[in-house]
VMD Tcl script that draws the C-alpha trace (Angstrom):
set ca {
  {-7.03 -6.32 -8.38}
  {-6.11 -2.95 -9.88}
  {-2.78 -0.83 -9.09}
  {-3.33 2.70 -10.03}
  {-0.79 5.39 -9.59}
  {0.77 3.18 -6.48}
  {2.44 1.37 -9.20}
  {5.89 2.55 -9.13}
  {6.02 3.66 -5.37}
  {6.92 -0.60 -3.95}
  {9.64 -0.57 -6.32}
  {11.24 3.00 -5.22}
  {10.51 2.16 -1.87}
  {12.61 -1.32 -2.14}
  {15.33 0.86 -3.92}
  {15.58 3.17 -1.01}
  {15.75 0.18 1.12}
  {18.73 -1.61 -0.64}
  {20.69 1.82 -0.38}
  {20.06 2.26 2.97}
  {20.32 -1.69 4.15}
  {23.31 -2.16 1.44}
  {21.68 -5.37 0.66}
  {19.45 -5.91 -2.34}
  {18.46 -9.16 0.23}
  {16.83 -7.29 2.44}
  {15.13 -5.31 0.02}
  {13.87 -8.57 -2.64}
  {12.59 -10.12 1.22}
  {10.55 -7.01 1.97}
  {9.38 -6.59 -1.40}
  {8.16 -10.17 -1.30}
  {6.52 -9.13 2.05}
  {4.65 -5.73 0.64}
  {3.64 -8.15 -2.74}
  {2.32 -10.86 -0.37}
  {0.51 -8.50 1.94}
  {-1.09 -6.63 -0.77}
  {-2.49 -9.99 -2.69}
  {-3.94 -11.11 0.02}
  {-6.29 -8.02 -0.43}
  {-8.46 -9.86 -3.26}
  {-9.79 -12.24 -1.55}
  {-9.87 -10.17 1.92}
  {-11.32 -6.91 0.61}
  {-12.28 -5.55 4.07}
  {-9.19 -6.92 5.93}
  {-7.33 -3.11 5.90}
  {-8.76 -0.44 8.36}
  {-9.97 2.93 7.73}
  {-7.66 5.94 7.52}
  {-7.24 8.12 10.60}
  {-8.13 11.17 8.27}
  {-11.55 11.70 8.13}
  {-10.96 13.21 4.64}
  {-9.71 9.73 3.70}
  {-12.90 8.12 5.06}
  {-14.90 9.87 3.19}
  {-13.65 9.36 -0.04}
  {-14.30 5.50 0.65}
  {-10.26 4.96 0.90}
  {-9.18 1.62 3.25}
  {-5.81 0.78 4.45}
  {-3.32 -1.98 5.06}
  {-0.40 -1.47 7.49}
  {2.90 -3.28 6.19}
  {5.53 -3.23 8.25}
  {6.38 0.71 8.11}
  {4.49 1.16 4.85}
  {0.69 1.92 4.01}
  {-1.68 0.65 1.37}
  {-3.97 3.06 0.70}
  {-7.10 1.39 -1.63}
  {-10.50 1.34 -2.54}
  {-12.99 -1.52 -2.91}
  {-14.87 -1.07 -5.87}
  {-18.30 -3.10 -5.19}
  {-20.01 -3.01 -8.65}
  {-17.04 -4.95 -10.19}
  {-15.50 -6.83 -7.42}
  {-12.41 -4.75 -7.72}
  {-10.02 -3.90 -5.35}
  {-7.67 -0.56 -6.86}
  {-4.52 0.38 -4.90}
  {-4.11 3.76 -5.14}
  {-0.73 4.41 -2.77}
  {2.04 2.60 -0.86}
  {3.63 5.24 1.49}
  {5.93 5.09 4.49}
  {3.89 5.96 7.69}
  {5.85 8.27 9.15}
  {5.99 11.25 6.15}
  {2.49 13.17 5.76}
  {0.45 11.37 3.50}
  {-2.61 12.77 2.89}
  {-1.88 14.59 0.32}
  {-0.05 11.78 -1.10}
  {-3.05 10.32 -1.95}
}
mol new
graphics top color blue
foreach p $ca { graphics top sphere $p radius 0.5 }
foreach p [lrange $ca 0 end-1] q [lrange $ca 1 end] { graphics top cylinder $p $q radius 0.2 }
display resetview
């Protein structure tokens, strides 16, 4: 599995998170939660749904809901590759996030 640009967004995300909470805790927990959720994506490819956007769609993007967070990825068939390209809170506009 392949992170692209989504690489640093988890970790801001969990910083945000242990500001708001005031507990690093809760942040490390969810963290674990968006890491575990996310690995499960190599062996489960297919497991995330298709955007709402059509735009999305059509550029072959999939995602997985976590919690209040999106995974936005692609599957890559020729190499058996599965490339995150964005983690971003559902309720901002995202699709030009992407």
């Amino acid at each position: 599995m392949r992170i692209d640009k989504a690489n640093d967004q988890p970790y801001a995300i969990i910083q945000y998170i242990a500001e708001s909470a005031g507990s690093i805790d809760v942040a490390l927990n969810y963290l674990d939660t968006l890491e575990n959720e996310i690995s499960k994506l190599a062996s489960s490819p297919y497991m995330g749904s298709y955007p709402r956007y059509s735009t999305l769609r059509k550029q072959g993007y999939r995602v997985l809901i976590v919690a209040r967070h999106l995974v936005f990825y692609k599957v890559n068939e020729n190499v058996r590759q599965v490339i995150v390209y964005a983690v971003v809170d559902a309720r901002q506009h995202y699709v030009n996030l992407i």
